[in-house]
C-alpha positions as CSV (number, residue, x, y, z in Angstrom):
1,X,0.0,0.0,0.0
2,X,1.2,3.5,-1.0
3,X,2.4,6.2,1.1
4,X,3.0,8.5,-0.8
5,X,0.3,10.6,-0.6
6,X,-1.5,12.2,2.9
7,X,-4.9,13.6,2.9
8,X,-4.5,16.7,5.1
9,X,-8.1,17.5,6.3
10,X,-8.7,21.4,8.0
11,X,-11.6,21.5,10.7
12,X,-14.0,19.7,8.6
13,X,-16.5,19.9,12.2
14,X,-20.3,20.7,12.1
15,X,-20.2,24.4,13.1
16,X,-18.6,25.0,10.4
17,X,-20.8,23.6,7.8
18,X,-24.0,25.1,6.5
19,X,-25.7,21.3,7.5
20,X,-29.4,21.3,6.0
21,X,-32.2,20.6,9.2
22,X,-31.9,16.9,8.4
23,X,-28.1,16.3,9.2
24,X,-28.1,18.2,13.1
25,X,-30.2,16.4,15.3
26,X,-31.6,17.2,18.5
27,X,-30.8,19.0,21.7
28,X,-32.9,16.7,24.2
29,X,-32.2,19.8,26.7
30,X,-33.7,22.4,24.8
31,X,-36.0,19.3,22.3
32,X,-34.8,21.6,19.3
33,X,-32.7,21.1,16.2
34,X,-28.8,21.6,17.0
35,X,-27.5,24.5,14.8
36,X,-24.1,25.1,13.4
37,X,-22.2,28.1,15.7
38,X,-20.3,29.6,12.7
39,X,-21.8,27.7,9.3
40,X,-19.4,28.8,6.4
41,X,-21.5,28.9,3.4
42,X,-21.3,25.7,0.7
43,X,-19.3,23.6,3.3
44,X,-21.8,21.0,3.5
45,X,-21.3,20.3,-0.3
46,X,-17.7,20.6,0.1
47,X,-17.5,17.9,2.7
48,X,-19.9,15.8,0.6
49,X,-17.1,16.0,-2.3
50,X,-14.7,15.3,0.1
51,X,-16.0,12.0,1.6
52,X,-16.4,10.4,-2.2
53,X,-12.8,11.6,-2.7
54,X,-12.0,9.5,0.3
55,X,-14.1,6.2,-0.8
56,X,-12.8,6.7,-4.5
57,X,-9.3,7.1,-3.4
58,X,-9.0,4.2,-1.1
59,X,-5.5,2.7,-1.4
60,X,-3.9,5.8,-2.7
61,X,-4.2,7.7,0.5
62,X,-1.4,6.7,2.1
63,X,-2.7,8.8,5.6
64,X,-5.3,11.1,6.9
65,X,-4.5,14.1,9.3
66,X,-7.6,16.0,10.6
67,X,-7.2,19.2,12.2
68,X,-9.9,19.8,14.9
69,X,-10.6,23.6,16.3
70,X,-10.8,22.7,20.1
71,X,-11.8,25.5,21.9
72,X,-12.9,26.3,25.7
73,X,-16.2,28.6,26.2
74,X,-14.1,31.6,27.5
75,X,-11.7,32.6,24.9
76,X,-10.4,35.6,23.8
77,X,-12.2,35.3,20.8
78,X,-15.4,35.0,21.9
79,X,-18.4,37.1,23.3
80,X,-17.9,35.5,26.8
81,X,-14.7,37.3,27.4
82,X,-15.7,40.6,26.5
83,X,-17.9,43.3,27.3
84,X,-18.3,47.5,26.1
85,X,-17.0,50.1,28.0
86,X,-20.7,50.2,29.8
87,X,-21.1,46.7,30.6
88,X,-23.2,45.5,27.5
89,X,-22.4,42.4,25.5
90,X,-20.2,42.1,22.4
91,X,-21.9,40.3,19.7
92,X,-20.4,38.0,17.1
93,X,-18.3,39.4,14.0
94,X,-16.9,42.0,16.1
95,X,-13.4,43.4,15.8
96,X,-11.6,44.8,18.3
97,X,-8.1,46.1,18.5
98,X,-6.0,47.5,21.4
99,X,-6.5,51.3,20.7
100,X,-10.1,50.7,21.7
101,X,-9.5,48.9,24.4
102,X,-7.2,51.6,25.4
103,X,-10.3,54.2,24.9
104,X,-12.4,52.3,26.4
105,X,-14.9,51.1,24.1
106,X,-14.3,46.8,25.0
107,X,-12.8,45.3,28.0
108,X,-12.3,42.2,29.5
109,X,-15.4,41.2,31.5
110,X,-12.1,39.9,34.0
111,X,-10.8,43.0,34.9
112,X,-7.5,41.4,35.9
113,X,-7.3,39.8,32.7
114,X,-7.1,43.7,31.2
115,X,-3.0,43.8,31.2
116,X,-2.8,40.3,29.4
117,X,-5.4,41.5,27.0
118,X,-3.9,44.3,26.1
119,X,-0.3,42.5,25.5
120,X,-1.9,40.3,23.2
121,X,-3.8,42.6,21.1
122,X,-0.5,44.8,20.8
123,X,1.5,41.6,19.9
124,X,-1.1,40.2,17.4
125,X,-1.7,43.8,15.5
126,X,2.3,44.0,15.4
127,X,2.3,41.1,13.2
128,X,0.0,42.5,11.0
129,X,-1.8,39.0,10.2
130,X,-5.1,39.6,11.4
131,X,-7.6,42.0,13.8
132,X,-8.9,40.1,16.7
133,X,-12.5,39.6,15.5
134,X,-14.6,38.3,18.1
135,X,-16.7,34.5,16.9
136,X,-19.6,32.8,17.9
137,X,-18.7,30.3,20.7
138,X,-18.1,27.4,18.1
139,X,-15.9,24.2,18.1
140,X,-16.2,24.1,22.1
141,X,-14.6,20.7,23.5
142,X,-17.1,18.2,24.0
143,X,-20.0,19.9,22.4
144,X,-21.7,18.7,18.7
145,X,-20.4,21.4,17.1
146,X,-16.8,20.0,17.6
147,X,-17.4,16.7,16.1
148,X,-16.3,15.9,12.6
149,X,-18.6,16.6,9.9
150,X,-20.8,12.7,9.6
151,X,-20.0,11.8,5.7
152,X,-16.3,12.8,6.1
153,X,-16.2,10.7,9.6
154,X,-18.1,7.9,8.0
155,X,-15.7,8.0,5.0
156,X,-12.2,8.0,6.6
157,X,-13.5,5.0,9.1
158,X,-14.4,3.2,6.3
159,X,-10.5,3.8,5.0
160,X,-9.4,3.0,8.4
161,X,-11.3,-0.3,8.7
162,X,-9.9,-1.0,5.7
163,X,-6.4,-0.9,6.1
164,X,-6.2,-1.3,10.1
165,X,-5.2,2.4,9.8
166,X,-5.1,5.3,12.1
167,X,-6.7,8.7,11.3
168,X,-4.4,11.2,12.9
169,X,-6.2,13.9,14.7
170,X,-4.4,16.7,15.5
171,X,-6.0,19.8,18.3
172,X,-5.4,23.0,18.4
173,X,-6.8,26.2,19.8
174,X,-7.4,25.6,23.6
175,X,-5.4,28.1,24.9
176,X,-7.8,30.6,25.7
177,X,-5.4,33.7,25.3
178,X,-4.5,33.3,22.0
179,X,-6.6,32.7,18.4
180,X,-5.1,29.3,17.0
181,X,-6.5,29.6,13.2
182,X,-3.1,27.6,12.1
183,X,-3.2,24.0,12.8
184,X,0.4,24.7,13.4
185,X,0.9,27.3,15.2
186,X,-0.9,30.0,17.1
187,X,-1.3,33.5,16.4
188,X,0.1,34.8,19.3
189,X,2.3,31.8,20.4
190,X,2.4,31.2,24.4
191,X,5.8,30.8,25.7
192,X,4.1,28.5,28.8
193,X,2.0,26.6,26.1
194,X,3.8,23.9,23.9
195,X,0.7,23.5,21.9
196,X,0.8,27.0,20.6
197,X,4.3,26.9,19.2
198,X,5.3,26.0,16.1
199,X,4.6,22.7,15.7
200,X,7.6,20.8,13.6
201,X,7.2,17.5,14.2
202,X,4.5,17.8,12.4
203,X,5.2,20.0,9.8
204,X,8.2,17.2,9.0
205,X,6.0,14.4,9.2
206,X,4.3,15.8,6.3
207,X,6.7,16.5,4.4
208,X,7.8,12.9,4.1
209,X,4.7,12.4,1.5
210,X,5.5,12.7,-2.0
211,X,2.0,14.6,-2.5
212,X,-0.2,16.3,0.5
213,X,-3.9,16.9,-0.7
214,X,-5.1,19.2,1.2
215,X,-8.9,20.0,2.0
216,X,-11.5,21.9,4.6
217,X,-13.0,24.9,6.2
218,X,-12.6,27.6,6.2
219,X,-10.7,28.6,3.3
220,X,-10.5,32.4,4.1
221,X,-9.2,31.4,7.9
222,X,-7.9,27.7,9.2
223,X,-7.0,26.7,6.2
224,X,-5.0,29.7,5.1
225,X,-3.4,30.6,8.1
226,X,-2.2,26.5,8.2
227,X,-1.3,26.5,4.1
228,X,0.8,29.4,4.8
229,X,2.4,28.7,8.0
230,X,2.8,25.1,6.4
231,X,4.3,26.4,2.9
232,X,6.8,28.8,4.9
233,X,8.4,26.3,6.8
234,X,7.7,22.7,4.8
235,X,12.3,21.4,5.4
236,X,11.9,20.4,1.7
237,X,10.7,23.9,0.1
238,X,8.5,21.8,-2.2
239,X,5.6,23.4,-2.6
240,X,4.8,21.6,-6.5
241,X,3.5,18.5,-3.6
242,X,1.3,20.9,-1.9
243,X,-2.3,20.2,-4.0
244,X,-5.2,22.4,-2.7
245,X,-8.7,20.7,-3.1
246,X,-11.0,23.9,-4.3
247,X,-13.8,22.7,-4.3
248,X,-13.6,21.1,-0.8
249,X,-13.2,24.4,0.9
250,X,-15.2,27.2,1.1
251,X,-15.0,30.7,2.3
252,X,-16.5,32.2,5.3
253,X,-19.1,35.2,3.9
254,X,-17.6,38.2,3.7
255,X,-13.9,36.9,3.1
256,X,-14.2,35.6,-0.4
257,X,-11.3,38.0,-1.4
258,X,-8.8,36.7,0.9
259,X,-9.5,33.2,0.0
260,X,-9.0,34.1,-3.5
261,X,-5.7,35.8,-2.9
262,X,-4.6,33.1,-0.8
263,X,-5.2,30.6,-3.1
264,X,-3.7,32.9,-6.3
265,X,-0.3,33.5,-3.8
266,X,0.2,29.6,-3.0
267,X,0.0,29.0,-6.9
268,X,2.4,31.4,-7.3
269,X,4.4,30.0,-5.2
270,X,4.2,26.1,-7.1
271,X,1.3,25.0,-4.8
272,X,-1.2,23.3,-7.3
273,X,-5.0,23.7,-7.1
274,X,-7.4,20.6,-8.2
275,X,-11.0,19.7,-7.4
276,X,-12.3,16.6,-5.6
277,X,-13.2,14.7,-9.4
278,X,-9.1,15.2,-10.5
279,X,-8.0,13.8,-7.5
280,X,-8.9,10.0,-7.7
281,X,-7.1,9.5,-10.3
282,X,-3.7,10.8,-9.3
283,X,-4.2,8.6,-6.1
284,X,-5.4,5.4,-8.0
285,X,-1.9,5.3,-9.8
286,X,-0.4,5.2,-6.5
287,X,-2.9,1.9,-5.0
């Protein structure tokens, strides 16, 4: 069996997908319909796509990695941590940066968490990557929203039964002072916090494939910030074996320019885009 090639899957997990009524299920607490916390638009279809490319792979994919956004309920990026200058909530999709913290506007609803706060957002706009924005409570550990998208789950256990395989499942973002939209690596790394560091073990262990297809949501976000952070330090500089699945990701509303331009820079830069119907085919010669 091949192993050349690794199926790299980004956050593929029910908040994020746009799941019609008949895929959520029931709350028995509340005896309503779970709802995704942060449904990216077309990710339902995309992970659809993605779990036939799995089936019709089979022996070509050498190994699965899926990246899961783990989060706790207080996080620095959500509207549990913050609060306006008068005491009101924040509400979801808001952006906040340290000069109006400074004035005033949004604190902590900790005050003795202001002087961490403020080092972070000074740290984070410094490397010019991204504006805290503030989410929806999504992807919290242990909740339905964290679990893995059911077709996509469904596939790569079928490719596990079959080879007596492992799906690797890699966590990241439960550090509740920093955003962690990389898989490997955290915006604002935490010197106390091994997960939030670079993580090169395994950005090595993936570049031991020959080919590293790589899918899942959201393409403006997770799977940017982990393209780039994987294409700037991959040992090998190969970037021809990076092979972006484009019709397997999906951008969250509002950010379909940055998800172009990411995907126009890694092609630039010898990354290759497909779609989930090319891909069989280049695995299938590997079987």
């Amino acid at each position: 069996m091949s192993s050349r090639t690794t199926l790299l899957i980004i956050d593929p997990q029910n908040d994020f997908c746009d799941l019609p009524e008949d895929w959520r299920g029931t709350d028995p607490l509340r005896n309503a319909s779970l709802a995704p916390a942060l449904p990216v638009g077309g990710a339902h279809a995309d992970m659809l796509r993605l779990a036939a490319l799995i089936d019709a792979g089979g022996d070509g994919i050498g190994r699965i990695v899926v990246t899961l956004d783990s989060h706790q309920r207080v996080d620095i990026a959500h509207p549990t941590f913050w609060q306006t200058g008068d005491g009101t909530d924040v509400g979801p999709f808001t952006a906040i940066t340290a000069a109006q913290v400074r004035a005033g506007a949004y604190r902590p609803r900790d005050a003795a968490a202001l002087p961490r706060t403020l080092a972070y957002l000074d740290t984070l706009e410094q490397a010019g990557r991204y504006t805290l924005m503030v989410w929806p409570v999504h992807c919290e550990i242990g909740s339905w929203g964290h679990n893995v998208h059911p077709a996509v789950k469904a596939a790569y256990n079928r490719w596990e039964d079959r080879r007596l395989g492992v799906v690797q499942k890699v966590t990241k973002g439960s550090n509740p002072w920093t955003e962690h939209y990389s898989a490997l690596q955290a915006e604002v790394p935490d010197p106390a916090d091994d997960d939030t560091q670079l993580n090169r073990s395994l950005i090595a262990s993936l570049d031991q494939a020959d080919r590293i297809v790589i899918a899942g949501e959201a393409s403006s976000h997770c799977v940017k910030a982990t393209v780039e952070h994987l294409a700037q330090h991959l040992p090998s500089r190969r970037l021809d074996k990076l092979l972006l699945v484009t019709d397997a990701m999906s951008p969250v509303t509002g950010f379909e320019a940055q998800a172009r331009a990411f995907l126009d820079n890694l092609q630039r830069q010898g990354a290759r885009l497909t779609t989930c119907a090319e891909v069989p085919s280049l695995l299938q010669a590997d079987a």
